[in-house]
DSSP file (Angstrom, degrees, kcal/mol; ACC not computed):
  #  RESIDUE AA STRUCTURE BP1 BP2  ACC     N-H-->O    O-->H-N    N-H-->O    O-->H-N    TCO  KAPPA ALPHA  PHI   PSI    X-CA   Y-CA   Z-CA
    1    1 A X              0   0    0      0, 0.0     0, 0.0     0, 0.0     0, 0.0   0.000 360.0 360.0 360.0 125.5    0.0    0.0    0.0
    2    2 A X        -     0   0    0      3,-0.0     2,-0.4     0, 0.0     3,-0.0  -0.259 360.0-146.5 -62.0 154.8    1.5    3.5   -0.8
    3    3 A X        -     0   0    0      2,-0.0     0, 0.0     0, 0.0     0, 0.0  -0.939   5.8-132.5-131.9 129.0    1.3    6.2    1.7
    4    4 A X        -     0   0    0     -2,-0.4     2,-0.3     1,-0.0     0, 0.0  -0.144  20.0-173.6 -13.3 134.8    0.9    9.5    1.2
    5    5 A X        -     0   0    0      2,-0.0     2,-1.2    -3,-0.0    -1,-0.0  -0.967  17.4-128.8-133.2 163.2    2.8   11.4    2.8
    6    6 A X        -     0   0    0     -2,-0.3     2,-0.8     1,-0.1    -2,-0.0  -0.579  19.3-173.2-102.8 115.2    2.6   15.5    2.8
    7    7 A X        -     0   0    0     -2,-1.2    -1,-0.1     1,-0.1    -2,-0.0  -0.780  22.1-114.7-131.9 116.5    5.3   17.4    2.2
    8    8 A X        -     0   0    0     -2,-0.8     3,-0.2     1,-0.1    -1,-0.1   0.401   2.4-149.3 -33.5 165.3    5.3   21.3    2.6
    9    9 A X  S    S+     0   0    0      1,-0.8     2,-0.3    67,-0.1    68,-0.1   0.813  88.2  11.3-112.0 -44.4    5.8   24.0    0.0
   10   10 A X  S    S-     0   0    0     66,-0.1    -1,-0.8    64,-0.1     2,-0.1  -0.925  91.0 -88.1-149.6 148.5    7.5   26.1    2.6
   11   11 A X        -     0   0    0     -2,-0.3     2,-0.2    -3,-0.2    63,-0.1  -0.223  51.4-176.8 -27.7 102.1    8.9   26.0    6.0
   12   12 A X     >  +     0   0    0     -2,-0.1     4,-0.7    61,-0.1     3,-0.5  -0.635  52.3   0.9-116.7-171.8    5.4   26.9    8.4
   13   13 A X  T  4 S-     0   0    0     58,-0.9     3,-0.3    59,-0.3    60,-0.1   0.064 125.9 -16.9  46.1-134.6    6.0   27.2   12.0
   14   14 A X  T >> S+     0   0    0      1,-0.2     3,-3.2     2,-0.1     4,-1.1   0.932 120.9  75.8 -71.0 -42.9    9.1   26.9   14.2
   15   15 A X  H 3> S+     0   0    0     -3,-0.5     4,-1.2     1,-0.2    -1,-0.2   0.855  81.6  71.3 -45.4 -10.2   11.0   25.1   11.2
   16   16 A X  H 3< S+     0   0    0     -4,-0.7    -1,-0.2    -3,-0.3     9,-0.2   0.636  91.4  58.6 -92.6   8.3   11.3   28.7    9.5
   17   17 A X  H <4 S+     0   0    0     -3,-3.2    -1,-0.2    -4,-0.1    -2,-0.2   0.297 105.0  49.8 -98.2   0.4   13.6   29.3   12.0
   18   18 A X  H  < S+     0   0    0     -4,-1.1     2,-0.2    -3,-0.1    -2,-0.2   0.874  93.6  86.0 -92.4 -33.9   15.6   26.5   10.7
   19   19 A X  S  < S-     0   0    0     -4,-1.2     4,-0.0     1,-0.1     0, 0.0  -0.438  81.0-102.5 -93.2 158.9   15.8   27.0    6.9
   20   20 A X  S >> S+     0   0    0      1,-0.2     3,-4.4     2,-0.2     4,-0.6   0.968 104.5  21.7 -38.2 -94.8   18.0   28.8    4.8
   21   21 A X  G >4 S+     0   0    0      1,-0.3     3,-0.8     2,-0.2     4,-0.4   0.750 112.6  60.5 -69.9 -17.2   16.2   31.8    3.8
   22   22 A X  G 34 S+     0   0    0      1,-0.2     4,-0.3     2,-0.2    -1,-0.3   0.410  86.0  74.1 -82.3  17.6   13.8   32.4    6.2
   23   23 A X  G <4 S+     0   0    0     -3,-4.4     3,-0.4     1,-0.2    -1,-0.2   0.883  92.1  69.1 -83.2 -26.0   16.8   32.7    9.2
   24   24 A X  S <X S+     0   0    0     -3,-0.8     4,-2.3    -4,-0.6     5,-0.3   0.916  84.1  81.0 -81.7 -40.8   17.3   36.7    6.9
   25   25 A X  H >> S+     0   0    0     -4,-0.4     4,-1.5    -9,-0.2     3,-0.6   0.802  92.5  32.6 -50.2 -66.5   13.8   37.2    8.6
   26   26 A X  H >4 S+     0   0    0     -3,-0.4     3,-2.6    -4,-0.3     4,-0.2   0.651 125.0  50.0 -41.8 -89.0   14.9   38.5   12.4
   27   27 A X  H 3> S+     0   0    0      1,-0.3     4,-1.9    -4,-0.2    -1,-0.3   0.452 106.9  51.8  -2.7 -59.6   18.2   40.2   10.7
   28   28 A X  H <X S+     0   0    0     -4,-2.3     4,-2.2    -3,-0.6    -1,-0.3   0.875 110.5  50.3 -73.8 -35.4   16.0   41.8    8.3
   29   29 A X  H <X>S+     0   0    0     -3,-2.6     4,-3.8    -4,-1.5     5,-0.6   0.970 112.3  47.3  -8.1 -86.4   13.7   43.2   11.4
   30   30 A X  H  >5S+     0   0    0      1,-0.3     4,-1.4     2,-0.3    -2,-0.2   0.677 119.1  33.4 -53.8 -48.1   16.5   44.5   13.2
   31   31 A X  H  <5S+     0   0    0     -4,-1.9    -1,-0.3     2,-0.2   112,-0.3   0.647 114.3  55.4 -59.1 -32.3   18.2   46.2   10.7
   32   32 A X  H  X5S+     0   0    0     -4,-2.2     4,-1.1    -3,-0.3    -2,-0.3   0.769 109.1  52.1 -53.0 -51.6   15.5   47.3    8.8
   33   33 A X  H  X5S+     0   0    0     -4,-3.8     4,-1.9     1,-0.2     5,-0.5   0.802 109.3  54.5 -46.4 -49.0   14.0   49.0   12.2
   34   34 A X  H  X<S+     0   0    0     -4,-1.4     4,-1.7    -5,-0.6     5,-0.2   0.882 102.4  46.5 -70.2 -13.4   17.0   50.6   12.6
   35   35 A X  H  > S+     0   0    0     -3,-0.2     4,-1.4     2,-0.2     5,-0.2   0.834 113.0  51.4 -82.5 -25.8   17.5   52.3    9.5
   36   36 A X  H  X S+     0   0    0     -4,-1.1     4,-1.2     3,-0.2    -2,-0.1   0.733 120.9  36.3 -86.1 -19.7   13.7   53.6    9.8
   37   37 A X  H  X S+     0   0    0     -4,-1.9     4,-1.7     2,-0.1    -2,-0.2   0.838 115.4  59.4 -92.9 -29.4   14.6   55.0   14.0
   38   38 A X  H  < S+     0   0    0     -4,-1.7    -2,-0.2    -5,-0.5    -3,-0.1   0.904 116.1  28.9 -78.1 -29.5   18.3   56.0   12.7
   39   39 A X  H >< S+     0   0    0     -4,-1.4     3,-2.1    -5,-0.2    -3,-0.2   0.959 119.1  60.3-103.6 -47.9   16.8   58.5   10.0
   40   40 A X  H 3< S+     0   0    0     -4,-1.2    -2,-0.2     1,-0.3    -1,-0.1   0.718  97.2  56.6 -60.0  -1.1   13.8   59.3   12.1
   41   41 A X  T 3< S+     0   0    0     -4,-1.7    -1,-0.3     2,-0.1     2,-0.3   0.309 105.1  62.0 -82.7   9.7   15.7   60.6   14.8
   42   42 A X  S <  S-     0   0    0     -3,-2.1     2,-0.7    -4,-0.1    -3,-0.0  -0.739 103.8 -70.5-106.8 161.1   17.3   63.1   12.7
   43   43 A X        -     0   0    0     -2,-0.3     2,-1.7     1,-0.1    -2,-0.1  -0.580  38.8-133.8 -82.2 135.0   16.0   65.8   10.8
   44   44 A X        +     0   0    0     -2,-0.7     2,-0.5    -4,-0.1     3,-0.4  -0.390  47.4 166.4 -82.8  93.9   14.3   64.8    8.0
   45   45 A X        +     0   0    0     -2,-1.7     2,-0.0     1,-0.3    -2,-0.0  -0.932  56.9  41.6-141.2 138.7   15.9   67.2    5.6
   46   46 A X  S  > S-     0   0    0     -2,-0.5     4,-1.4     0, 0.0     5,-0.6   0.403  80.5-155.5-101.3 153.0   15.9   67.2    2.8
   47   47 A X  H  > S+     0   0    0     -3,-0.4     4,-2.8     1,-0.2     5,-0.3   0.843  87.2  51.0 -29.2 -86.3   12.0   66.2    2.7
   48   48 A X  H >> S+     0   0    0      1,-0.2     3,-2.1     2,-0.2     4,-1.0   0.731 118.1  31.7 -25.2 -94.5   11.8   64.6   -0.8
   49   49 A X  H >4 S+     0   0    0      1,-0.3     3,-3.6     2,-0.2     4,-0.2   0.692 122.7  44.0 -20.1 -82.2   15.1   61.9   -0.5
   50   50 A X  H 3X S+     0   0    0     -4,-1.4     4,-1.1     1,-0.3    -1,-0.3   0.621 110.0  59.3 -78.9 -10.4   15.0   61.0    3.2
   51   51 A X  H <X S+     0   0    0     -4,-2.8     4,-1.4    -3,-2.1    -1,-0.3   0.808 104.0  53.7 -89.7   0.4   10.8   60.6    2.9
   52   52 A X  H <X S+     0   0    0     -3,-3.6     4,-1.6    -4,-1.0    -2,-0.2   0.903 109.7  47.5 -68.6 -45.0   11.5   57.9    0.2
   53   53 A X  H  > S+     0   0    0     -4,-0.2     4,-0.9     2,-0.2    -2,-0.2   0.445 107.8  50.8 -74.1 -12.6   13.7   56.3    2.7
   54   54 A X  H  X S+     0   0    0     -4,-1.1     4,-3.0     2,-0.2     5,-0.4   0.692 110.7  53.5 -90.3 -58.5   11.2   56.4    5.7
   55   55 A X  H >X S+     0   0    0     -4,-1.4     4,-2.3    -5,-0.3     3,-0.9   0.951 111.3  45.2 -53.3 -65.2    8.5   54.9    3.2
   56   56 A X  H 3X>S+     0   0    0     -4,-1.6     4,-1.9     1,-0.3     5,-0.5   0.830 117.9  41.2 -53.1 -85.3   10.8   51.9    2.4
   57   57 A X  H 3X5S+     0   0    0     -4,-0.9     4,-1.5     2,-0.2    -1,-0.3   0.648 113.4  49.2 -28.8 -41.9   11.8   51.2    5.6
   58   58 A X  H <X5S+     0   0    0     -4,-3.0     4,-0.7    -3,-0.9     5,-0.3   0.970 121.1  38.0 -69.5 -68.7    8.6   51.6    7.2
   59   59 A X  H  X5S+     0   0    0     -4,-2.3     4,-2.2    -5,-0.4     3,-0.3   0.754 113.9  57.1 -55.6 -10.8    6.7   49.0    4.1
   60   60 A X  H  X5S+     0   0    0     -4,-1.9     4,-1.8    -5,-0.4    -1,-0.2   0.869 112.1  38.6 -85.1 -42.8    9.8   46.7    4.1
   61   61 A X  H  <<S+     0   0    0     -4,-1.5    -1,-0.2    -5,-0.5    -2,-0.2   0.387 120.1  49.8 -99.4  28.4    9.4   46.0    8.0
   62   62 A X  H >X S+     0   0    0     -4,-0.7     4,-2.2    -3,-0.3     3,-0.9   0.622 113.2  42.1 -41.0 -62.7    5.6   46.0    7.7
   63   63 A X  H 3< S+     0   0    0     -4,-2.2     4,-0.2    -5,-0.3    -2,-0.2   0.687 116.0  51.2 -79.6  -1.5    5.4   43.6    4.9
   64   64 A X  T 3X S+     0   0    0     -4,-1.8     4,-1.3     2,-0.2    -1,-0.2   0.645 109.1  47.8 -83.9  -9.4    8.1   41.5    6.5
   65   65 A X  H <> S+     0   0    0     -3,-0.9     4,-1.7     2,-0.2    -2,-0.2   0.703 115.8  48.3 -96.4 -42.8    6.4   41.3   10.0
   66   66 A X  H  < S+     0   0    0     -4,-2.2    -2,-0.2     2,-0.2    -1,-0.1   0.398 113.4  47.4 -77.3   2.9    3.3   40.4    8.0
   67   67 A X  H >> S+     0   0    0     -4,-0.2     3,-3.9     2,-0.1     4,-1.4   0.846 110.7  51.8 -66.4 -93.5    5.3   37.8    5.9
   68   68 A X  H 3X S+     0   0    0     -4,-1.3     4,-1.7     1,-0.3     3,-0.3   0.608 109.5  48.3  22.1 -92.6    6.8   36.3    9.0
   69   69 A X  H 3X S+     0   0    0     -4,-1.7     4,-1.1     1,-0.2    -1,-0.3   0.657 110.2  49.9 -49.9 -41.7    3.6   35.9   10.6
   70   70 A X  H <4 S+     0   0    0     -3,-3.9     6,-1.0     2,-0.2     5,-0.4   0.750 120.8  39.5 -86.9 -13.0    1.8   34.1    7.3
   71   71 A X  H  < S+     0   0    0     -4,-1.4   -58,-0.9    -3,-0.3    -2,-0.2   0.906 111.7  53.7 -95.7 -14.8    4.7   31.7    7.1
   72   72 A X  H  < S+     0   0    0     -4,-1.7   -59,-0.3    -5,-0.2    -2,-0.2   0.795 113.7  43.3 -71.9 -37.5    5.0   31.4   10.7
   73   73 A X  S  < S-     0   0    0     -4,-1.1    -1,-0.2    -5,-0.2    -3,-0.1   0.529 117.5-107.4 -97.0   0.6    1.0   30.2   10.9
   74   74 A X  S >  S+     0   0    0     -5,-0.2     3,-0.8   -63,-0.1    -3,-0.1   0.688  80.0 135.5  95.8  -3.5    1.4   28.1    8.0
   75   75 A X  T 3   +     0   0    0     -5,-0.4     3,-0.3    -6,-0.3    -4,-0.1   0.706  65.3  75.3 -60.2  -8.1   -0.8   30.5    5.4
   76   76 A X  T 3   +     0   0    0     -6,-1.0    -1,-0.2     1,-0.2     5,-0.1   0.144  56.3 108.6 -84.3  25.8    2.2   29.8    2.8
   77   77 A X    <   +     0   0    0     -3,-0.8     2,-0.4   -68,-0.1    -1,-0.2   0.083  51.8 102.5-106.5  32.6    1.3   25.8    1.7
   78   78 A X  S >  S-     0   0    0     -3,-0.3     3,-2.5     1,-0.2     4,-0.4  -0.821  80.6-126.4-100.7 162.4    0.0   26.7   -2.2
   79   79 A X  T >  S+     0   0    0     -2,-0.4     3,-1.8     1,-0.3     2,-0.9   0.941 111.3  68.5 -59.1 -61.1    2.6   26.0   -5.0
   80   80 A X  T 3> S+     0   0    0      1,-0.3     4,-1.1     2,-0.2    -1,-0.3   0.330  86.2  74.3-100.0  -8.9    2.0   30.0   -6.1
   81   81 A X  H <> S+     0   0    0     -3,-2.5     4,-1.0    -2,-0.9    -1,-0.3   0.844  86.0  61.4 -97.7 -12.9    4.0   31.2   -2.4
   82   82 A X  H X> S+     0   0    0     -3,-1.8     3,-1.5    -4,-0.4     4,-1.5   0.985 111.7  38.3 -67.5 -56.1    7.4   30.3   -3.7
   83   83 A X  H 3> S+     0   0    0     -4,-0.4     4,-1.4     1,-0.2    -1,-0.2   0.829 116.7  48.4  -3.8 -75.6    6.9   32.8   -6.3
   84   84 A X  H 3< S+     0   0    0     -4,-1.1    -1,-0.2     2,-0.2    -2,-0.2   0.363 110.1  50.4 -67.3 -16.6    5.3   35.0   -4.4
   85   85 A X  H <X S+     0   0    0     -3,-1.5     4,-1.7    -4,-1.0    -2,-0.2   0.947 113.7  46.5 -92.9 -61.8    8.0   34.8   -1.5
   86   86 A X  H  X S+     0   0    0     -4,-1.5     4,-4.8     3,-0.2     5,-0.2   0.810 108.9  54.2 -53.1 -49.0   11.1   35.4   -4.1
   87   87 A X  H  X S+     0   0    0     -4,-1.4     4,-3.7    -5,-0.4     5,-0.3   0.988 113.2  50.4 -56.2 -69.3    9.3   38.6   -6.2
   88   88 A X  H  > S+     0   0    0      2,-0.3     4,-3.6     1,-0.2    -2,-0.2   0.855 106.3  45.5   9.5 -95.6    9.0   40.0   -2.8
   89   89 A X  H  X S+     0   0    0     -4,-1.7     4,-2.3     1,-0.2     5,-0.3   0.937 114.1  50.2 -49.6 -57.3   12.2   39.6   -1.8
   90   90 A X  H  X S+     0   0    0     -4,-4.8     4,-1.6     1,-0.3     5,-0.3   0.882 112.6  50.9 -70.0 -26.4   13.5   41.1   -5.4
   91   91 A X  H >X S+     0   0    0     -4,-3.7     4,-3.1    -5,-0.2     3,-0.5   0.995 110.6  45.3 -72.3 -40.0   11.1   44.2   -4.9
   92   92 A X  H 3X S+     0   0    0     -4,-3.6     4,-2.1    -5,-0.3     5,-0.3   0.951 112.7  56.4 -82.8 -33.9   12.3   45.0   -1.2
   93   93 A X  H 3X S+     0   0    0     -4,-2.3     4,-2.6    54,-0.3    -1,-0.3   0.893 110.6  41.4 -30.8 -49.8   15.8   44.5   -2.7
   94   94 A X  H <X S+     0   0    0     -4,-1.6     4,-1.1    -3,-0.5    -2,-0.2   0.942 115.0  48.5 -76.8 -50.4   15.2   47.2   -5.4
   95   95 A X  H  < S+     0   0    0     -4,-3.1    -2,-0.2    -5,-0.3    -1,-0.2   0.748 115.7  42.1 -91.5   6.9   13.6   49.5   -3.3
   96   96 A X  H >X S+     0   0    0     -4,-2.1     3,-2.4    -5,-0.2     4,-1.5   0.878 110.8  60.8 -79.0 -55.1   16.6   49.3   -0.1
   97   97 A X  H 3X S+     0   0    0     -4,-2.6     4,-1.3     1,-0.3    -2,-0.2   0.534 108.8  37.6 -68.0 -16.5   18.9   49.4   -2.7
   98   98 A X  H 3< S+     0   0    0     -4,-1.1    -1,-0.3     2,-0.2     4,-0.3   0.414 114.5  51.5-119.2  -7.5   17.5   52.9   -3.8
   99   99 A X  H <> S+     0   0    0     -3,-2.4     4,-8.6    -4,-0.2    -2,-0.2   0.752 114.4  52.2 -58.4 -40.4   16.9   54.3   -0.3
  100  100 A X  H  < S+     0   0    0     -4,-1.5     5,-0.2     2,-0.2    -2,-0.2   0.914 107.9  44.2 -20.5 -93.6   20.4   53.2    0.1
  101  101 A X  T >X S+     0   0    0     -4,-1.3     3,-2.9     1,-0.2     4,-2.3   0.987 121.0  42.3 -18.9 -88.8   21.7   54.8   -2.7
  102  102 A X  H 3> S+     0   0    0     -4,-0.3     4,-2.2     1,-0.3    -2,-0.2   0.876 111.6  50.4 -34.4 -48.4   19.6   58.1   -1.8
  103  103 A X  H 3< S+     0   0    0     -4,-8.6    -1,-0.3     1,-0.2    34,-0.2   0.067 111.4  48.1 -90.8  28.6   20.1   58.3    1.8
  104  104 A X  H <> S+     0   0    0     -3,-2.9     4,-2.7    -5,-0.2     3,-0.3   0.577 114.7  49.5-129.7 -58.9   24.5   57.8    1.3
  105  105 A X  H  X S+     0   0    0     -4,-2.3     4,-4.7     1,-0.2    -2,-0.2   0.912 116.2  42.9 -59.9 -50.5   24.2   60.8   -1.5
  106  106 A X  H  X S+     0   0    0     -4,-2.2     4,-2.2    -5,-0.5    -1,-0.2   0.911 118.1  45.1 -45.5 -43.3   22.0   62.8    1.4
  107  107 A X  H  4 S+     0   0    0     -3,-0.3     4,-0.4     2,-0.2    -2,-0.2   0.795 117.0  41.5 -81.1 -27.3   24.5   61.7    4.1
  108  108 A X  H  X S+     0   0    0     -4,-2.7     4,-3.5     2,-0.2     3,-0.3   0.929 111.9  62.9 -77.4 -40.8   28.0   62.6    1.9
  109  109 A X  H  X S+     0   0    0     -4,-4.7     4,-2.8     1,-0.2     5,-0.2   0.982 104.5  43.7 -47.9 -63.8   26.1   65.6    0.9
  110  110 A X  H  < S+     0   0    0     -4,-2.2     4,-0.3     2,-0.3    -1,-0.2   0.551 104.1  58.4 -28.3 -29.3   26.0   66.7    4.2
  111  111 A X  H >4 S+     0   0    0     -4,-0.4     3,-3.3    -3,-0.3     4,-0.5   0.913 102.5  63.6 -74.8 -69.0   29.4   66.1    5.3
  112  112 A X  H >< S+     0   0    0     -4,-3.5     3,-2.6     1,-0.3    -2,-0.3   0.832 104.9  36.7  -4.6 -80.2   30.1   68.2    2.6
  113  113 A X  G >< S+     0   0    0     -4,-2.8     3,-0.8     1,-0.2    -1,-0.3   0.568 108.4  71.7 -73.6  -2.3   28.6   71.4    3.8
  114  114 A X  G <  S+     0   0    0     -3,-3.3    -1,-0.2    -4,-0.3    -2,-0.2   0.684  99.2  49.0 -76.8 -26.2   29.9   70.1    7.4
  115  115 A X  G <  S+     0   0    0     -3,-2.6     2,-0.5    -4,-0.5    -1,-0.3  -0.092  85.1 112.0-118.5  54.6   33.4   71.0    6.1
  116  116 A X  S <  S-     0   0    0     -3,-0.8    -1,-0.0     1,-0.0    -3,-0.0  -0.954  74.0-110.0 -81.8 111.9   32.4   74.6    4.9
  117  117 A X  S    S+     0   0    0     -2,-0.5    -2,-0.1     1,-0.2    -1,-0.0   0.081  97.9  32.6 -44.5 136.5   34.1   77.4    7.0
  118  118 A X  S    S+     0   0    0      1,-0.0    -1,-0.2     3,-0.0     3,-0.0   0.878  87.2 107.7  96.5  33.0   32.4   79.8    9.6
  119  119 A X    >>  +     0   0    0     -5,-0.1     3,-2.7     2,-0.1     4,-0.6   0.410  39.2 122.8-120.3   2.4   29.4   76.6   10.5
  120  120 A X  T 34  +     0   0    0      1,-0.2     4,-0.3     2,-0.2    -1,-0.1   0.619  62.6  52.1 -16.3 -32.9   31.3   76.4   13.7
  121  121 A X  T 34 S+     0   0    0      1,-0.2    -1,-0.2     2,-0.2     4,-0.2   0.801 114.8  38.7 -83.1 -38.4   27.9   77.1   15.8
  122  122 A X  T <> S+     0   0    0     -3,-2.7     4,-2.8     1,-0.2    -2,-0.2   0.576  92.8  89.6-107.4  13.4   26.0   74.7   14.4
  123  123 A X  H  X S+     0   0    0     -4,-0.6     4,-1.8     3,-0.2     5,-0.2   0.662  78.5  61.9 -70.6 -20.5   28.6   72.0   14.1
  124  124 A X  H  > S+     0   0    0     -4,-0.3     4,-2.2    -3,-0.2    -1,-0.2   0.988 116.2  32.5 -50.8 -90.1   28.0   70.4   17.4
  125  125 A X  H >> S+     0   0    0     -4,-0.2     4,-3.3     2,-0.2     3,-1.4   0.957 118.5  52.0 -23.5 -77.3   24.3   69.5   16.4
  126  126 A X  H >X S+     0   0    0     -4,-2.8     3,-3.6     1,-0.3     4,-1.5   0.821 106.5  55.7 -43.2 -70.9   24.9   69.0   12.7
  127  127 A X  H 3X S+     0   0    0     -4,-1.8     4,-1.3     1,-0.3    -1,-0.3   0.659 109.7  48.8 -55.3 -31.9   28.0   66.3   13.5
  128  128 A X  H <X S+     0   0    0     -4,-2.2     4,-2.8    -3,-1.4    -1,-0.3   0.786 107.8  50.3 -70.4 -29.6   25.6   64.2   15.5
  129  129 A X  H <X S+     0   0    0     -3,-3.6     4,-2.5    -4,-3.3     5,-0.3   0.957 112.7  49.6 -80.2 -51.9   23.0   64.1   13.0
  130  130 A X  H  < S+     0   0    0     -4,-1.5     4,-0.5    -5,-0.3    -2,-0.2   0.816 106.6  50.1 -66.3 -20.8   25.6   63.0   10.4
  131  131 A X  H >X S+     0   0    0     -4,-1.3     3,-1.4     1,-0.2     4,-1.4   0.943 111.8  49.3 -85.3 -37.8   27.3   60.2   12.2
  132  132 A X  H 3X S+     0   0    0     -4,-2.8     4,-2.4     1,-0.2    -2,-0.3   0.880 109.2  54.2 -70.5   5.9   23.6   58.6   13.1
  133  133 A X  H 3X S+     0   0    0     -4,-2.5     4,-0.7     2,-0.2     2,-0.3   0.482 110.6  48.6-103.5  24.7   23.0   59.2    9.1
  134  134 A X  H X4 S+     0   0    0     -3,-1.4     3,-3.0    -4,-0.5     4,-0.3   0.849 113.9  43.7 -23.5-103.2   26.4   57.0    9.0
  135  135 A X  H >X S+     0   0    0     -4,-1.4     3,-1.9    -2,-0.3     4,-1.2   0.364 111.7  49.0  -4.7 -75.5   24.8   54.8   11.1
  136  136 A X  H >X S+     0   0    0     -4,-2.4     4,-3.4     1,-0.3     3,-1.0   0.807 113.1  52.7 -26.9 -71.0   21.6   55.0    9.2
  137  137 A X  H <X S+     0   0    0     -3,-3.0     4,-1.8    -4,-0.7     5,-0.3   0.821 105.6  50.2 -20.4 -53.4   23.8   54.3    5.8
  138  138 A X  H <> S+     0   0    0     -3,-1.9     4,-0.7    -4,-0.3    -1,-0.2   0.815 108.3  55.1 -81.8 -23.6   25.6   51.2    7.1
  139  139 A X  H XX>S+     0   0    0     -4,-1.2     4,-1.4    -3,-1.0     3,-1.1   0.914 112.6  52.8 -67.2 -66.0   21.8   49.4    8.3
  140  140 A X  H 3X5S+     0   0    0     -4,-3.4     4,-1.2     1,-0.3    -2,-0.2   0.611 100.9  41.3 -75.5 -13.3   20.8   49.9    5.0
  141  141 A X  H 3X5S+     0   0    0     -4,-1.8     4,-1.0     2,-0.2    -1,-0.3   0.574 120.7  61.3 -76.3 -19.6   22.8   48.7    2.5
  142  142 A X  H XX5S+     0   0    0     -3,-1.1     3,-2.4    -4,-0.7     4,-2.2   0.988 107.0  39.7 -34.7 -73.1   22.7   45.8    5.4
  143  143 A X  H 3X5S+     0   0    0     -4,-1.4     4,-4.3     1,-0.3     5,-0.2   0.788 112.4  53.5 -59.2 -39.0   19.2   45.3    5.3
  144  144 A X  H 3X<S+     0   0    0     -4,-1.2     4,-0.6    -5,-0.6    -1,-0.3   0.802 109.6  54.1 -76.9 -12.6   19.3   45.6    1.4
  145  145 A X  H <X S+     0   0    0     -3,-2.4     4,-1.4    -4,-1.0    -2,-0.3   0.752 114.1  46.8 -80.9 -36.7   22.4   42.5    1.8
  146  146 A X  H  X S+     0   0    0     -4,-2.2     4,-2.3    -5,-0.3     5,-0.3   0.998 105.7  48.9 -55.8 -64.0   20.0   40.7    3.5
  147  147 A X  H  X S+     0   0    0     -4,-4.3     4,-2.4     1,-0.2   -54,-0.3   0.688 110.8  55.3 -72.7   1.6   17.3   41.1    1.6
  148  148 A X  H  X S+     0   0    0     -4,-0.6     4,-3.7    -5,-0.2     5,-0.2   0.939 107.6  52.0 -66.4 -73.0   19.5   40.0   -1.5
  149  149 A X  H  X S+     0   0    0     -4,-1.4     4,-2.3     1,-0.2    -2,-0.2   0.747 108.6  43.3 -35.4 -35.3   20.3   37.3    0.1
  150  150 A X  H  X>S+     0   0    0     -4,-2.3     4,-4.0     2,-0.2     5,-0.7   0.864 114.5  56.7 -80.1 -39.3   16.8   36.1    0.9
  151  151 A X  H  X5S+     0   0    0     -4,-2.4     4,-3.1    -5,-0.3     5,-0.2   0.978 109.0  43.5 -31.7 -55.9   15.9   37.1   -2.7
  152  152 A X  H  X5S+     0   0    0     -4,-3.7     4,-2.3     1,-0.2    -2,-0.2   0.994 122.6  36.1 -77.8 -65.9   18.7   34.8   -4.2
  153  153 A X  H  <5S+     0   0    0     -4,-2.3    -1,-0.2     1,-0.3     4,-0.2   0.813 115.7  58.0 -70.7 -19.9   17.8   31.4   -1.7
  154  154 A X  H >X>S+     0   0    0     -4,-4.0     4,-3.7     3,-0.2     3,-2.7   0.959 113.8  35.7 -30.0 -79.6   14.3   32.5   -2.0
  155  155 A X  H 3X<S+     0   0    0     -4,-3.1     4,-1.5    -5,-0.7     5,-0.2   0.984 114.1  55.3 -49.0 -48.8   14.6   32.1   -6.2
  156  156 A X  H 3X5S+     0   0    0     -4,-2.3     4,-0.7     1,-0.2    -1,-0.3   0.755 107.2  48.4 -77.3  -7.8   16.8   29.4   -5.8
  157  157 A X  H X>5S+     0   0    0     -3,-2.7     4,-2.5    -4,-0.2     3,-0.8   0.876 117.4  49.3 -91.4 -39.3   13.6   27.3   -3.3
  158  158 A X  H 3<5S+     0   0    0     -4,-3.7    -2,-0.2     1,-0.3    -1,-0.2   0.744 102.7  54.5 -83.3  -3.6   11.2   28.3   -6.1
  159  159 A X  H 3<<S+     0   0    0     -4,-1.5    -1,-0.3    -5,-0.7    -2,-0.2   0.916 110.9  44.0 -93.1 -21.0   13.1   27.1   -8.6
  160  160 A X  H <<        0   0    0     -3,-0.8    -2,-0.2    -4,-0.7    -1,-0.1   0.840 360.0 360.0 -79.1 -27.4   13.3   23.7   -7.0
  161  161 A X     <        0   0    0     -4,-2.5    -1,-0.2  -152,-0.1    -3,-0.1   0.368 360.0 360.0 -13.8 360.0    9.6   24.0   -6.4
């Protein structure tokens, strides 16, 4: 007599702490929340750039806590989530990779006008805000190495799918 047996499409429960790509989830949290407190605790200036980078951050660790959570209860068992898991991943790639980008152009700009003579007065302030939008810089081209990374083993589970 044959048996069935059933065998998952993706990782549900604790086992998605076990597998490849889903270990990028805490990492991507953590780094991803920090880039979205490290540039809101500065001034957001200028508007335009740094509010691109506030969106990304903010939808990347939304939809990644609500990712999490559907693979984590098990909502992921149709053939159609490897797919769906890897596109994902390649969008939040492209769009950290182009806060990234933005918010390092903002942060070098800024350095820049840090080392114009006669700003002595406000350099105390200003020097604090530019090292967290360092900081801010180095999370996010993290969080965008992460999410490459989940991209790529992501592609590479659907493609064995």
């Amino acid at each position: 007599m044959a048996s069935t047996t059933s065998i998952d499409i993706l990782p549900t429960g604790c086992r998605i702490f076990t597998s490849i790509p889903d270990l990028f989830f805490i990492p991507e949290f953590v780094f991803g929340g920090l880039v979205w407190i490290l540039v809101a605790s500065t001034h957001v200036v200028p508007e335009n750039p740094l509010g691109w980078v506030m969106f990304v951050s903010i939808f990347c660790f939304v939809m990644t806590t609500l990712w999490f959570f559907l693979f984590a209860c098990g909502f992921n068992q149709s053939s159609v989530w490897p797919s769906v898991d890897a596109a994902y991943h390649f969008f939040a790639v492209v769009f950290y990779l182009s806060a990234s980008v933005v918010l390092a152009f903002v942060t070098i700009s800024q350095g820049l006008v840090l080392k114009i003579p006669g700003l002595s007065s406000l350099l105390p302030e200003q020097l604090k805000i530019y090292r967290l939008d360092i900081s801010a810089v180095v999370m996010s081209f993290l969080a965008t190495l992460l999410y490459f990374l989940h991209a790529i083993f992501s592609a590479l589970r659907w493609k064995k799918a």
